[in-house]
N, C-alpha and C positions, 0 to 999 in steps of 0.2 A: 504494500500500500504506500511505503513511503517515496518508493520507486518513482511510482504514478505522481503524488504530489511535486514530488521536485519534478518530474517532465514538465507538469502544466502549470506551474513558475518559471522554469526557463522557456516554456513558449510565450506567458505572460510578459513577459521582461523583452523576447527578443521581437516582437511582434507590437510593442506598445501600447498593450493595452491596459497599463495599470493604471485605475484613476487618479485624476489629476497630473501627471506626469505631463513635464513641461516638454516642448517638441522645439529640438534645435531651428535655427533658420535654417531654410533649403537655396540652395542656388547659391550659396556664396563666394565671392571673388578667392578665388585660389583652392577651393575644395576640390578635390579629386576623386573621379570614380573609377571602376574596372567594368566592362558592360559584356556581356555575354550573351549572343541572338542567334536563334537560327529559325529556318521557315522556307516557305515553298517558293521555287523560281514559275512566274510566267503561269499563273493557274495552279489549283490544288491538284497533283498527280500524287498519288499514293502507288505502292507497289499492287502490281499484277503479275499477272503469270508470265516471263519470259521478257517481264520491264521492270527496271528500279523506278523509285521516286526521284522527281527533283526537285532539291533542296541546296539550302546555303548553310551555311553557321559560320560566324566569325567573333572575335575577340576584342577590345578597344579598350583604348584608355582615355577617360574626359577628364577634362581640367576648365572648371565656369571664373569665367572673365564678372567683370561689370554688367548690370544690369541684365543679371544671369545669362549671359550667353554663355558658349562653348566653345572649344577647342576639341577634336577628336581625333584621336588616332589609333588606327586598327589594320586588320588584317585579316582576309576573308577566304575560304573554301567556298565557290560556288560550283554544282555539277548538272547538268542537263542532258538526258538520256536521248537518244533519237534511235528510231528502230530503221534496218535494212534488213528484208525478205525475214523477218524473226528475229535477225540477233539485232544486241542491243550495242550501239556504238555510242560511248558515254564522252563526251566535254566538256573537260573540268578547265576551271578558272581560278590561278590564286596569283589573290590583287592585294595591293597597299593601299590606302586608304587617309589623306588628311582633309579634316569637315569643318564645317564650321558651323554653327546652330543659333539661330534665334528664337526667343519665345516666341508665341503669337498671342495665345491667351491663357491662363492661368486662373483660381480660384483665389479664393482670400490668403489663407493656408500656406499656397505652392505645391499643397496634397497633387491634385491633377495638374499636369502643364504639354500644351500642346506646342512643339516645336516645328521648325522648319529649318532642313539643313542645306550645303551645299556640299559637293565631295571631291576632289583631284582624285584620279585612281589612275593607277598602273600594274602590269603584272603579266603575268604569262601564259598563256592558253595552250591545253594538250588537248589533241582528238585521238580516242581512243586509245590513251597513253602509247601515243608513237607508233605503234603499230598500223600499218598503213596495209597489210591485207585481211583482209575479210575470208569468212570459212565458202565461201564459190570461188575463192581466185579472185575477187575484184578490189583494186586499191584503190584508198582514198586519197582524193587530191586534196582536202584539205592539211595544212601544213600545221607544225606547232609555232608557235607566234607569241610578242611580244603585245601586249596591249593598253592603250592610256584611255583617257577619257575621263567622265563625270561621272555625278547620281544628285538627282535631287530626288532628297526625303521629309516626308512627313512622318510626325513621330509624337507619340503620348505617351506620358511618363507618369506612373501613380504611385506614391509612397508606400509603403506596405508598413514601414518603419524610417526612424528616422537615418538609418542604413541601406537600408534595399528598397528597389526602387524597380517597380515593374513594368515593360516597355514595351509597346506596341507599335509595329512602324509599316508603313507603303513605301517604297523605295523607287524610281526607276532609273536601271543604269544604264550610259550608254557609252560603248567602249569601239575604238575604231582598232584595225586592225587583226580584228576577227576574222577569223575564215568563215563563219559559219552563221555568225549574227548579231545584231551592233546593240540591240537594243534587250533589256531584259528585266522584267515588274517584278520586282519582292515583293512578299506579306510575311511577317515575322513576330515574334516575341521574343521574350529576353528579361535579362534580371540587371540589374547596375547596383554594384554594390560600394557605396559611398567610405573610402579610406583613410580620408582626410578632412 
């Protein structure tokens, strides 16, 4: 029994819910988070028979300026399946990532804050990691490749505590030097956990 009690005191405590407990300010100049997102590329595909899903996940680190904006910087896995006669020829993308984020609108609190970002990105593109034949004998002419470009994102960010911070985002990226396709819509979630 005592087990139990201390679990739902340390959920108390890490979750904020104890009354009266004062709640830090959010957004402040120099505070730092770690943000951790992953989610679906280009429409919700989930796995089927003879096809993976396409998904992203990536890593970042924020750092809020003045009048809570942001700084970001991260580093991203993105992969996108494409089928030929059944097999699956998969296109992975890993980019670098510096953003930069303004609020739009926010609640009293800071609890909910809707932002808007901007992104430089570059990075590298494999089609079907390098392997260029296919099980009939037919090779692909797409090449592996270096890639730069943007992303503008929309992004909502809800406290959970005055630590973590839960993050919903629309993304779209648009990267030239693609063999394959310039343009690609996120939908994600994610956690940001405040370190500083």
């Amino acid at each position: 029994m005592r087990k139990y009690i201390i679990i739902a005191l340390a959920a108390v405590c890490l979750f904020g819910l104890w009354p009266g407990q004062a709640h830090a300010q959010r957004g402040l100049p120099k505070q730092k988070g770690i943000q951790i997102t992953a989610g679906w590329v280009d429409g919700f595909s989930f796995v089927k028979a003879g096809r993976r899903a396409n998904f992203y996940g990536s890593v970042a680190f924020s750092r809020y300026n003045r009048n809570s904006t942001r700084w970001l910087l991260g580093l991203e896995y993105l992969q996108k399946d494409y089928t030929y006669r059944g097999e699956v020829v998969p296109k992975a993308q890993f980019t670098g990532e510096a953003g930069y984020f303004v609020p739009l609108a926010a609640d009293r609190g800071r609890n909910v804050v809707l932002s808007v970002g901007f992104s430089a990105l570059t990075g590298y593109e494999s089609s079907n990691w390098g392997n260029k034949l296919l099980h009939d004998g037919a090779r692909l002419r797409d090449a592996d490749c270096f890639l730069y470009g943007g992303a503008l994102t929309a992004e909502v960010e809800t406290y959970l505590c005055d630590k973590v911070v839960f993050l919903v985002s629309v993304r779209e990226r648009v990267l030239a030097g693609s063999t394959v396709g310039t343009f690609h819509t996120q939908i994600g979630f994610g956690f940001k956990f405040i370190i500083n």
